[in-house]
C-alpha angles and dihedrals in degrees: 000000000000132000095244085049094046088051100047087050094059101042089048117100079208111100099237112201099241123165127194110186100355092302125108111245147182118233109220094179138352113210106203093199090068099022088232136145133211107213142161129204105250093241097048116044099160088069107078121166141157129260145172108277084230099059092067117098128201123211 
């Protein structure tokens, strides 16, 4: 996914499907310095972490 995508879906009050690793997240920010996105698996909200911005994959 690319920076511009991964922006407009955090800041969306639309629900995108978007997948890291084969698990569907939520993406809380996106920094574009780093390109770099701060997510969290649906079912599990409590477990943020940070990935690379490309890794993410839209549906």
């Amino acid at each position: 996914m690319n920076i511009q995508r991964a922006k407009e879906i955090s800041e969306s009050p639309v629900m995108a499907n978007v997948t890291w690793d084969g698990s569907a997240i939520y993406i809380q920010h996106v920094d574009e310095t780093t390109e770099m996105a701060r997510i969290y698996p649906l079912n599990q909200p409590e477990h943020e972490q940070e990935v690379p911005v490309r890794a993410l994959v839209e549906h």
